[in-house]
Each structure stands twice: as C-alpha cells, then as structure tokens.
C-alpha positions as CSV (number, residue, x, y, z in Angstrom):
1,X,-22.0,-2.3,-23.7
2,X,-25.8,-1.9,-23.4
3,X,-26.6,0.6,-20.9
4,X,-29.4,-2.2,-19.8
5,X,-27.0,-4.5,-19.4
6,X,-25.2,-2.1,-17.3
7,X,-27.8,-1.8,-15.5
8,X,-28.7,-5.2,-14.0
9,X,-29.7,-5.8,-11.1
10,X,-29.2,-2.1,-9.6
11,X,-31.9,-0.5,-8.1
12,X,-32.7,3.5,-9.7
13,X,-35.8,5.6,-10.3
14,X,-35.7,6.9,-14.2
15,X,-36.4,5.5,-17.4
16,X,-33.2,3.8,-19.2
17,X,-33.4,3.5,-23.4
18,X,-31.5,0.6,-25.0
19,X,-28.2,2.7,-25.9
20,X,-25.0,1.5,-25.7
21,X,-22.6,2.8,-23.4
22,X,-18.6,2.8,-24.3
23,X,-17.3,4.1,-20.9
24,X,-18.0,5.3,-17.8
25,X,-16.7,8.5,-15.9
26,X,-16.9,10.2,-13.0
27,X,-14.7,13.1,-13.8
28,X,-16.7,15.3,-16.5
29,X,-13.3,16.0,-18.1
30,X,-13.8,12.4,-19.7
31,X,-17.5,12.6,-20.3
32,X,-18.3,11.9,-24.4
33,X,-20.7,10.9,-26.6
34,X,-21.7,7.8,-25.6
35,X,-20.4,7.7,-22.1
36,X,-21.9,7.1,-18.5
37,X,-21.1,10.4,-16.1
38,X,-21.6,9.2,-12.6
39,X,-22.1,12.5,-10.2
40,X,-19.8,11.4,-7.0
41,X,-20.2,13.6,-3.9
42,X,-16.8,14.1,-2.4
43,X,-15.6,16.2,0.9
44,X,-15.2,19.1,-2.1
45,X,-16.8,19.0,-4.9
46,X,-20.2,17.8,-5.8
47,X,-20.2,16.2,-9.2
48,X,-23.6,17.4,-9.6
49,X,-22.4,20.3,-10.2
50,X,-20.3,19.2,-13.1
51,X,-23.4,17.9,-14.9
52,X,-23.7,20.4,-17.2
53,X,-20.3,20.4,-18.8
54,X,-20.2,16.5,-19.3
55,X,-23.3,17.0,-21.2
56,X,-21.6,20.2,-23.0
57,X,-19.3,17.3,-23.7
58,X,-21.8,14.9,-25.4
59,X,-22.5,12.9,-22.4
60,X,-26.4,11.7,-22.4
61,X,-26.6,9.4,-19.7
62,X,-26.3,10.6,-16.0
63,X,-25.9,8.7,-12.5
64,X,-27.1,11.3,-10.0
65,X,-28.5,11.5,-6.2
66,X,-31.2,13.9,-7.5
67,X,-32.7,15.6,-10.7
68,X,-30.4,18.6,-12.3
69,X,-31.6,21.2,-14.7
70,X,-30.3,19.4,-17.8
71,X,-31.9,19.3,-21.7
72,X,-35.3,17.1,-22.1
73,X,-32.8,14.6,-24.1
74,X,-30.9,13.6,-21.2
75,X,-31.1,10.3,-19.4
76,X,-31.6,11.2,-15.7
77,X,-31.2,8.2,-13.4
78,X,-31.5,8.4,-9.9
79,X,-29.5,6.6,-6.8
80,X,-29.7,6.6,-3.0
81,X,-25.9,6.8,-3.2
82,X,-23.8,7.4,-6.6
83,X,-20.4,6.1,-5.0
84,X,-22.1,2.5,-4.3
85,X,-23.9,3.0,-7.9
86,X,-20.1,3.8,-9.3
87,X,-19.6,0.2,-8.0
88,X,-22.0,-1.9,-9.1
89,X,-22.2,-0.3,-12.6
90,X,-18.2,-0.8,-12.9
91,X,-18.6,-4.6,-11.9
92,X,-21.1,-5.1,-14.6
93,X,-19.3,-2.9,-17.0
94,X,-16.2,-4.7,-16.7
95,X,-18.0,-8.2,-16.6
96,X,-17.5,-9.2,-13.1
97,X,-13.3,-9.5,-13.4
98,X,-13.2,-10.6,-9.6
99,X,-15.3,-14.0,-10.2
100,X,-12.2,-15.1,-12.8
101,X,-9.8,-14.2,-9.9
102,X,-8.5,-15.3,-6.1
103,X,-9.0,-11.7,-4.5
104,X,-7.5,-10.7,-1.1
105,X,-8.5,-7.9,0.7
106,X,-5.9,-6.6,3.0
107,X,-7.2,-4.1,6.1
108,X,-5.5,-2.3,9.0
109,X,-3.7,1.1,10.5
110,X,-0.2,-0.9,9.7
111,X,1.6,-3.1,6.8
112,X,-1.3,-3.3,4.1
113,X,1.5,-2.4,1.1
114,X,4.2,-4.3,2.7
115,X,1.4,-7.1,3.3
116,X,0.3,-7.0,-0.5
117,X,3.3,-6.7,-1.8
118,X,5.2,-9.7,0.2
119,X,2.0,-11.8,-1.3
120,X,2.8,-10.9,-4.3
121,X,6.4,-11.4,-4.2
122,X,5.7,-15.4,-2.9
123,X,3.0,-15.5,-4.8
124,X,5.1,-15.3,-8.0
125,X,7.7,-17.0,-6.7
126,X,5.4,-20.0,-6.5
127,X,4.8,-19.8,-10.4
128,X,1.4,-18.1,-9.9
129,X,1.0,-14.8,-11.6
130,X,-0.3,-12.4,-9.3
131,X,-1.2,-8.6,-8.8
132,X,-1.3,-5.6,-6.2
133,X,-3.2,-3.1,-6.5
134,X,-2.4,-0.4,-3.4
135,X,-0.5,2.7,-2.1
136,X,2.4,2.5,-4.3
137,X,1.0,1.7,-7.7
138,X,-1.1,-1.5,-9.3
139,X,1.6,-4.2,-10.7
140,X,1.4,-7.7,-12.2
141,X,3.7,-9.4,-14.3
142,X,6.4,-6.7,-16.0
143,X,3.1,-4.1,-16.0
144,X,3.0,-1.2,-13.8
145,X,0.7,1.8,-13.2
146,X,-0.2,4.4,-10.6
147,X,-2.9,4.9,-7.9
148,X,-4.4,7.9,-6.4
149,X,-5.3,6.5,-3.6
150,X,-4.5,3.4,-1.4
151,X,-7.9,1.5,-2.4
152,X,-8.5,3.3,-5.7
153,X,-12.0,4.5,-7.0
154,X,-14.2,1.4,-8.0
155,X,-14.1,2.0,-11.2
156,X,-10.5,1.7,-11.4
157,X,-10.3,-1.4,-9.3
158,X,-13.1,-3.2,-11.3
159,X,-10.9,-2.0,-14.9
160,X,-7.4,-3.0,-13.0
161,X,-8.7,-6.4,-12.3
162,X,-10.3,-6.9,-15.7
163,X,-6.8,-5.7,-17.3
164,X,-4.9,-8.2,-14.6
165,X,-7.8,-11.6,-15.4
166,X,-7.3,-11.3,-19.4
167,X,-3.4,-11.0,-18.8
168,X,-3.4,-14.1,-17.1
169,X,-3.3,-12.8,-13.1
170,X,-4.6,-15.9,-11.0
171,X,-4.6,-13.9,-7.5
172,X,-5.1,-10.3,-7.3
173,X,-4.2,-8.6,-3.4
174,X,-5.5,-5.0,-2.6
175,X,-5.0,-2.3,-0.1
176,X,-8.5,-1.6,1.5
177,X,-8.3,1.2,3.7
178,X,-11.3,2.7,5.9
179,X,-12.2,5.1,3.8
180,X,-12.4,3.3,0.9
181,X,-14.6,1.3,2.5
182,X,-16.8,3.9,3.6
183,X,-16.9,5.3,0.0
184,X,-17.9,1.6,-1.4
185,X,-14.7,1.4,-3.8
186,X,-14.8,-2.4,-3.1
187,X,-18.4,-2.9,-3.2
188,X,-19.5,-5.5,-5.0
189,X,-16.3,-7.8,-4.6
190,X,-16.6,-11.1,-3.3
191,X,-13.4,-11.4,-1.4
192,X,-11.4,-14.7,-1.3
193,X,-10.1,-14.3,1.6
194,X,-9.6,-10.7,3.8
195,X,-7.0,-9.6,6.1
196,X,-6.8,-7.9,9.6
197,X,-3.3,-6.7,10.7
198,X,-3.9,-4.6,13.0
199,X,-5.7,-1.3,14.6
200,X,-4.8,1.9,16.3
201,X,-6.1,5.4,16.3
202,X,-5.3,6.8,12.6
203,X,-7.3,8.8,9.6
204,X,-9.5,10.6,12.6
205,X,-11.2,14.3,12.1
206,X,-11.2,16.3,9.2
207,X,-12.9,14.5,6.3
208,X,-11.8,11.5,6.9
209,X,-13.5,9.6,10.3
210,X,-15.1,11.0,13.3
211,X,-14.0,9.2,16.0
212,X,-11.3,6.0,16.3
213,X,-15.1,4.0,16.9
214,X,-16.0,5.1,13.5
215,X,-13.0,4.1,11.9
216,X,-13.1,0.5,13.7
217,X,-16.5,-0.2,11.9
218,X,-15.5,0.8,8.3
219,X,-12.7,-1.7,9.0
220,X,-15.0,-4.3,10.1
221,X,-16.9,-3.8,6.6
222,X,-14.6,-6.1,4.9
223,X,-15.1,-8.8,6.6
224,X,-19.0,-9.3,5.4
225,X,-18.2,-9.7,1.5
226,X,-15.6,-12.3,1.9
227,X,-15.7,-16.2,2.1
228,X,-13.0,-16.3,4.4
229,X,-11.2,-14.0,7.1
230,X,-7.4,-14.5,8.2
231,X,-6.6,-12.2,11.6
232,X,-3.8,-11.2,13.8
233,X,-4.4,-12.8,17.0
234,X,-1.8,-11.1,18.7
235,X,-3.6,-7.6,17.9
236,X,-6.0,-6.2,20.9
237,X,-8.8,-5.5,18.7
238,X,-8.5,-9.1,17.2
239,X,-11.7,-10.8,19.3
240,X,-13.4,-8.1,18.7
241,X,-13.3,-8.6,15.1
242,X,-13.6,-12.3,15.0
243,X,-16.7,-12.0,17.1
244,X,-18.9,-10.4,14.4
245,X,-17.7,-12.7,12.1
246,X,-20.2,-15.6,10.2
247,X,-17.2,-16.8,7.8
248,X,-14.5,-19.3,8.6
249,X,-12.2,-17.3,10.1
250,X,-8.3,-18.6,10.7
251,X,-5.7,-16.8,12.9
252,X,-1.9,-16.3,13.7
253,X,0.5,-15.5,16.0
254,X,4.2,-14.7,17.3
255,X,2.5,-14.6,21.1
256,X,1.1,-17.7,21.6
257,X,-2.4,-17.1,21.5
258,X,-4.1,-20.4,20.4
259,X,-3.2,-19.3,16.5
260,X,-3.9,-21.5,13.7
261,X,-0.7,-20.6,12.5
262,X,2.2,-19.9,14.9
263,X,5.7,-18.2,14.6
264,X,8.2,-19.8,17.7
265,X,12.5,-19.6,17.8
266,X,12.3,-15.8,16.5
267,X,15.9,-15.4,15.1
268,X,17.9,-12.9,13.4
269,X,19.7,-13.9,10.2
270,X,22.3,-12.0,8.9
271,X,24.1,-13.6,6.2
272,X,24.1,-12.6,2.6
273,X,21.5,-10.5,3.7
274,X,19.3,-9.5,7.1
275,X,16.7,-12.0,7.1
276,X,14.5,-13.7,9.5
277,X,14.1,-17.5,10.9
278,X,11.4,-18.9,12.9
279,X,9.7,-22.1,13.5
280,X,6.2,-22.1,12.4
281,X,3.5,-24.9,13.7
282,X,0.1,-25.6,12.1
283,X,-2.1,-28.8,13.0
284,X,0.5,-29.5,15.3
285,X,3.4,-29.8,12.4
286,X,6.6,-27.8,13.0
287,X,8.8,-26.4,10.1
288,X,11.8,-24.0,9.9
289,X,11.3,-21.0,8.0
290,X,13.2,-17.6,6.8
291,X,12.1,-14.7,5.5
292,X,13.9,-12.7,3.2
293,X,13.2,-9.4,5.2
294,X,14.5,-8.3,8.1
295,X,12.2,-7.4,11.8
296,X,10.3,-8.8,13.7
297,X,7.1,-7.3,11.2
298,X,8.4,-9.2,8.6
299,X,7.6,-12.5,10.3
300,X,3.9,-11.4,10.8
301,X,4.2,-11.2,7.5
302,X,5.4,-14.3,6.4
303,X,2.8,-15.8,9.0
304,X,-0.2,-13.7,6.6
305,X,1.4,-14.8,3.4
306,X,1.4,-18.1,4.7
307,X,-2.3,-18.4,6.1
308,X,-3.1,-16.8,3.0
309,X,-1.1,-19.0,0.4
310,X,-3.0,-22.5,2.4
311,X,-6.4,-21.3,2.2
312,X,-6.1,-21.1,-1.8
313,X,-4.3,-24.3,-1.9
314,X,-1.0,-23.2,-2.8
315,X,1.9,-26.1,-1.4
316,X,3.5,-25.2,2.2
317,X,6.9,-25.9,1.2
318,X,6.5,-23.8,-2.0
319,X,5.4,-20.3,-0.7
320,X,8.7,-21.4,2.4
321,X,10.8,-21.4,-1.0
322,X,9.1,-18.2,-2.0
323,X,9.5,-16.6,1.4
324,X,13.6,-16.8,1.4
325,X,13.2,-14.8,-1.2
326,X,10.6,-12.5,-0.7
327,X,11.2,-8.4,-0.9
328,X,8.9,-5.4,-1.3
329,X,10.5,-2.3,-3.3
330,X,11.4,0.5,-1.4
331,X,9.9,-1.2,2.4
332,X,13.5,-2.3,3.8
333,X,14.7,-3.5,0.4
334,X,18.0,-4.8,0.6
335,X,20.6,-3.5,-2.0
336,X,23.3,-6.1,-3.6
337,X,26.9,-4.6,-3.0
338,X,30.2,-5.3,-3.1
339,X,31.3,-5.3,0.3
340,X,30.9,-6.6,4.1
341,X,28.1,-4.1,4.8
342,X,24.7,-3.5,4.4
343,X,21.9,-1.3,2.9
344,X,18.2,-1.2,2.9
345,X,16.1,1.5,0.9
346,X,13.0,2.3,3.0
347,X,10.0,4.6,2.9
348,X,10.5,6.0,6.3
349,X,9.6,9.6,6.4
350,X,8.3,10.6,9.6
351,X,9.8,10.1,13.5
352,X,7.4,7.1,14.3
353,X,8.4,5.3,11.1
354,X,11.7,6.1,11.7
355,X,12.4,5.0,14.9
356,X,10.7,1.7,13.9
357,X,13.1,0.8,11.0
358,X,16.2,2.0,13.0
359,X,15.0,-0.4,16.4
360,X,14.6,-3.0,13.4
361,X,17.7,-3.0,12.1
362,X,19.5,-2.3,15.3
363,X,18.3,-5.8,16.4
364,X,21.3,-7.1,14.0
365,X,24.2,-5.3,16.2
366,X,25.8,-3.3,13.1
367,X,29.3,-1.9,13.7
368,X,27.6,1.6,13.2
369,X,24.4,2.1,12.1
370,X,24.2,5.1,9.6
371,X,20.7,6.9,8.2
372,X,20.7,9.3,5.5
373,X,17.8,10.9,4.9
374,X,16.4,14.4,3.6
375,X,13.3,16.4,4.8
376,X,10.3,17.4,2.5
377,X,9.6,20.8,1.7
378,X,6.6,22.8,2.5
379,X,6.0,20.4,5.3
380,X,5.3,20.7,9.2
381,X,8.6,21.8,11.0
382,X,7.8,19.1,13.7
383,X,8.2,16.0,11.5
384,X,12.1,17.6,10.7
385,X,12.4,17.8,14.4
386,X,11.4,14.3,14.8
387,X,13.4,13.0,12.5
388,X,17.0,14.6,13.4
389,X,15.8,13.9,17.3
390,X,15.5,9.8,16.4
391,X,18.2,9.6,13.9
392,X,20.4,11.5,16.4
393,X,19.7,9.4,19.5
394,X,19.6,6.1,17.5
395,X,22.2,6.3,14.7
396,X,25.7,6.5,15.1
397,X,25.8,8.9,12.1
398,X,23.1,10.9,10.0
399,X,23.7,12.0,6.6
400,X,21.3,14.7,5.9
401,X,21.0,15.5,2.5
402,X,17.6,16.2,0.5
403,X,14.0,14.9,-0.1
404,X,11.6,16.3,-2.6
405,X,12.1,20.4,-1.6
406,X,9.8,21.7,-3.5
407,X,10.0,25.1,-3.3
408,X,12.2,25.4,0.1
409,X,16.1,25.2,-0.5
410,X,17.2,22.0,0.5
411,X,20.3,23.2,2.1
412,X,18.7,24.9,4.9
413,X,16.3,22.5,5.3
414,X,19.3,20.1,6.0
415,X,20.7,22.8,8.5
416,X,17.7,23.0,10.1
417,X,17.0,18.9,10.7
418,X,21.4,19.5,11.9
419,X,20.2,21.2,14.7
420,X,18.1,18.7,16.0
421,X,20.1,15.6,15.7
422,X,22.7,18.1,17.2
423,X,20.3,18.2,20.0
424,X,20.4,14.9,20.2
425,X,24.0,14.3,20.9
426,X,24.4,12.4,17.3
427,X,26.9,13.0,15.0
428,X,26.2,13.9,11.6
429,X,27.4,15.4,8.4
430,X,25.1,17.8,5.7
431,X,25.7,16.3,1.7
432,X,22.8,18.0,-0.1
433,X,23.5,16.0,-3.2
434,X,21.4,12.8,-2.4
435,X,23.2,10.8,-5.0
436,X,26.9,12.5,-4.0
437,X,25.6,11.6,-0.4
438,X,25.1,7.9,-1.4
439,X,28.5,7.9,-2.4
440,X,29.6,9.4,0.8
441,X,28.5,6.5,2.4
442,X,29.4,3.5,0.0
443,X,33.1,5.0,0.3
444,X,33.2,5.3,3.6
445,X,31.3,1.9,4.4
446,X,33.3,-0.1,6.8
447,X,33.0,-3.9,7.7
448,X,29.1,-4.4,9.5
449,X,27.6,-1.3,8.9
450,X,24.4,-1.0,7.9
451,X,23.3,2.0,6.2
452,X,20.0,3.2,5.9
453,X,18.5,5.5,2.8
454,X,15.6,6.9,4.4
455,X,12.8,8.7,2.9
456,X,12.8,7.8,-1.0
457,X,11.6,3.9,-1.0
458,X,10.0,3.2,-3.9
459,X,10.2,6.5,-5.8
460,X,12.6,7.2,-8.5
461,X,12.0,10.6,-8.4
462,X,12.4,13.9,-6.7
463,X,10.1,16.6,-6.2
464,X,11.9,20.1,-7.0
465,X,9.9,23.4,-7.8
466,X,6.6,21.9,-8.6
467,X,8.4,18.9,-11.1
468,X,9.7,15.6,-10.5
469,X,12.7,15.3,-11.7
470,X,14.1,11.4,-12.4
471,X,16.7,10.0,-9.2
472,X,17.0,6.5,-8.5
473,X,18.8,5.5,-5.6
474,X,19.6,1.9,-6.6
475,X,20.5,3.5,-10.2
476,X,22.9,5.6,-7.9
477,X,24.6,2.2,-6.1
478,X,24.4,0.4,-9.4
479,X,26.5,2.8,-11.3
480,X,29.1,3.4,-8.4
481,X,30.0,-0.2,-8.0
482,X,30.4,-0.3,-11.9
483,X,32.9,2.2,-11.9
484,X,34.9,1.1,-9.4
C-alpha cells in the first residue's frame, strides 16, 4: 500500500515520499525492506531504541515520538503518541475491516472471555458467523490463533478483523481490557455496540494503573467510540457509567432495577446437563428461557447475549434456541459421559475463582462434590494455600494431582497443597498423573456427583521444564469411555 495512503488523515511532522509500504511492524525483528517500524514505548523497552537495527534490517520508514540518529535516507516521521499512531496507521493499512463488520466491545474486572465467547457461541448458533478475539485466543469459523494479551496490540486486531471480514465473519466480539484502552489498541474502532459487566478494584500499581480511579476511567473510554452501550444495572458502578454517556444506552438485570431487559424465576436445571432457567421480560413481554451453563453468572450472561443479539436485529426466539445450547471451552464446560454424574472443565486457578465455581456448582445439591486440581510451579505459595483451604472446606473430596510445574516437582507440590486441605478438615487423595487422576475419578464416579477439573480449561497442554508438552483433558475422558 502507498505509505500516503497510509497515511491519511493522521496528524505527523516529517516529510513522507510516495513509496509503498508492504507491512507494518513494531517489533524490529520483522522490520524489512519495504516495511513500516513503528517505535512503541512500553513499561520496558523503548522501541526507539531498536531503531537502528530495523534499519540494519532494510527498514526506511520510521514512526517515532522524536528524531533518532539514523542515515540521511531514512524517513523520520514524528507522533505525539506512537501507540495511537500504531492504530490509525493499522486501520488504514488494513482498509478499515471494522466498517464491513458488527463489532462488540466487551469491558469489565469479570466475565469478558466467558461474555465473548457465549456471543459467539449463540451467535453461531443463529446461522451468523461470528468471531472472538480475547484472552484465550482469536476464533471464527474452524480458524484459531493465539493472543498475547487480552485486547491484543492494534495492529493485530485491525489484521484479525480484516482476516475474519474477507472470511465471511458478520459480528466480530472483543475483550477490551483497561489497559488496552489506555495503550489505544482499539482506537480507531467504531464499536457496534459496547459492554459493561462489572467493576471492582483489579490491575492496580505496578505498570499497570495507579489507583482503582484510574482504572474506572480507562474503562469508561469505551463507551465514547461506540453507537450504542449495553450495562449491568445491577453493578454499583453502573449509574456512574451511564451518566457520562451521549449514546443510547440499554440495561439489564437479575435485581429488579428498572432493566430493559430482566431475568425473574432463577432456576436450577439439572437434566442432561446443569443448566439454567429464568423468565426474561422486555417491553413488558415475558418468555422462558435456559441457558446451557450452569450459575447464576451464566444468566447475566445470557441477559448480555441477549441485549446484544436485539440491538443488531437478530430474532428473540433464535438466539433463546442458541442459548440452550450455548458453551464456552474450558469456562464450566460440561463433558458428555456415560453415566449419572457430572463434569465441568474450568479455568479456575486461584482461591477466589475457586470458591466461586465450587458455590456455583454446589447450588445443584451433588451427592459429593469432587475438585481435582494441580498447583503451578514457580508460583506464590499463598495461591496453593488458598486453593487446598477452599477445596478442603467446600469439596467432599480433592484430587490433587498437577498443573504446569515447570521446574518444581509436582509431587511435592501436591504434598504441599495436602497440607492445607488437610487443614481444612477435607478429605483428599494425591494422583500426580493428571490423566491417571481423571481416571481415578471417572471410575470411582458414583450416581450425582459432580466432579470438577480445575485449573486446565481451555489448554491442551502442560507446562513441564520450560516446554509444553500436549494433554487434553477431554482427549483423556474421550478415550476412557471408548475403552470401556
């Protein structure tokens, strides 16, 4: 593309030739001839400092914050702030991918991967091709590939939604997190429609935010680039929110609070699977609904997907359809088995997460409820000991086995997280084989458990001495049942 063309309507000091541009990079281990390095200043590095070796590379043409010492023939072009440059120039470079899309932004502390991902699960389900782009990866249609962070880096959003418009993607939902709205990774979107799920203290000191205040306003953000906002009305910062807002904004609720859309008749399903019923009203019409997921979270859910799905038109009793069938991998997943029991793969690897899925589930009265779970290496002692306290006091049994060790042998990391459910009065047993310990539980399974496997979610692999070695826990179930 012409680096002119690139260039439109962004504001720089520096004189641009007419050269054509065939990518752009911000890590000078991609710079070439013919590319774009864009100098991003990060809590570590300074990519003005790279400079030099993406020229040494046959870069020409350099995005900067100031001037560096670099040969007469390169093209120096000056920004106020290279990371909202990154933006713009990748929105251009990429053709503007967003206008040929429906694009949901989804903010808050909790549920913006389960959020995404239920959305895309109905979203499908309703015959509309859709994609996620987030924590665990950027999916749509049988195409898969990983993020480094939650909202990824601008460029890679703008060429992720390109790739997802010319494949035939009609909605597209993303993660935006705080601090990719700080660093302007979304800039330059025009949002469909953005989310607010809810707000607590999180991602405060270090490089991240200075105080929660901070962190309220770089959530706030989101809400000025989009046409329409969709909040949790039953959150405490929800009013605030809504009263800086200028777009239509539409709300809903579980608490009564006035909600555009409202969740009534909370029920707890459990056959087949552990799902969840509820009676939803909007402009005064009432309609049963279920939820393929189980907790109470996964109604809020539902109530987003929902609010969501009627803003861009999509039939009510289509996305219901959609919803009894709705999963997200690896966030309380169920797992098909052959028997009168129960399991759920979840990402749950810290005490507050734990003790949230295990309330969750325990809501369904299980004969036993059973977690098994493994510790990470290398990591702080006090998440092990929050972890074997919760599982202890909660779970009628814990089967600790192992989670990525690293470099830490996963046997005494089991005996150490023993000690604590120990402490706890609970009963457990130590299986370090995860996928021996799967089969622990599948034979000793009795009629109404539920079992739990903690820890893993959507991985399918297993961090051991600085590699990650291939384990799949539904590969695991899938081949016990099949030799049975």
């Amino acid at each position: 593309m012409n680096l002119l063309t690139i260039l439109k309507g962004i504001q720089y000091k520096g004189n641009a030739s007419d050269c054509e541009i065939a990518d752009l990079v911000y890590d000078s281990r991609k710079a070439a001839a013919n590319t774009l390095f864009c100098a991003l200043c990060g809590a570590y590095a300074d990519g003005h400092d790279y400079a030099q070796k993406a020229y040494d590379s046959g870069c020409r043409v350099f995005a900067l914050e100031h001037e560096v010492a670099l040969p007469d023939d390169a093209q120096q072009l000056i920004f106020e702030d290279t990371r909202a440059a990154l933006a713009l120039l990748s929105c251009n470079f990429f053709n503007h991918p967003a206008n040929d899309l429906a694009v949901v932004g989804i903010t808050g502390t909790k549920g913006k991967t389960t959020v995404t991902n239920m959305l895309r699960s109905v979203f499908d389900g309703c015959g509309i091709l859709s994609g996620v782009i987030g924590t665990i990866g950027a999916f749509w249609g049988a195409n898969q590939e990983k993020t480094v962070n939650t909202t990824p880096e601008s460029y890679e959003i703008q060429r992720l939604l390109r790739k997802m418009a010319d494949d035939g993607c009609k909605a597209v939902f993303i993660e935006i997190s705080s601090l990719g709205l700080k660093q302007h990774r979304s800039d330059g979107i025009l949002f469909d429609t953005a989310v607010f799920t809810n707000l607590s203290p999180d991602h405060i000191g270090g490089t991240e935010h200075e105080s929660f205040e901070e962190y309220a306003y770089w959530k706030k953000q989101l809400f000025k680039q989009c046409r329409r906002a969709v909040l949790n009305a039953d959150d405490a910062f929800c009013a605030e929110f809504k009263n800086e807002l200028t777009c239509p904004v539409v709300t809903f609720s579980m608490e009564h609070n006035n909600a555009d859309f409202a969740a009534d008749d909370i029920t707890f399903i459990r056959t087949n699977k552990l799902s969840m019923g509820f009676t939803l009203t909007h402009d005064g019409i009432s309609d049963s609904c279920t939820v393929g997921m189980p907790g109470i979270f996964s109604v809020y859910n539902a109530l987003t997907a929902i609010a969501v799905a009627h803003g861009l038109g999509v039939d009510k009793q289509t996305v219901f359809t959609a919803l009894e069938n709705a999963f997200v991998k690896g966030r309380m997943e169920p797992v098909a088995v052959n028997g009168d029991f129960d399991i759920l793969i979840d990402y749950a690897h810290n005490g507050l997460s734990f003790k949230s899925v295990i309330e969750t589930v325990k809501a369904y009265n299980p004969t036993r409820m059973i977690a098994l779970y493994g510790c990470v290496g290398g990591r702080a002692q006090v998440r092990r000991k929050e972890m074997g306290m919760i599982s202890g006091a909660l779970c009628d049994l814990s089967v600790i086995s192992t989670d990525d060790p690293q470099y830490e042998d996963p046997a005494e990391i089991a005996k150490e997280v023993a000690t604590y459910v120990q402490e706890a009065g609970g009963e457990y047993i130590i299986i370090v084989d995860r996928a021996e310990a799967i089969r622990y539980c599948l034979g000793n399974a009795q009629s109404g458990d539920i079992i739990l496997l903690l820890g893993k979610g959507h991985e399918e692999y297993m961090k051991v001495n600085g590699e990650s070695v291939f384990f799949s826990e539904r590969a695991v179930i899938e081949e016990y049942f099949n030799r049975k």
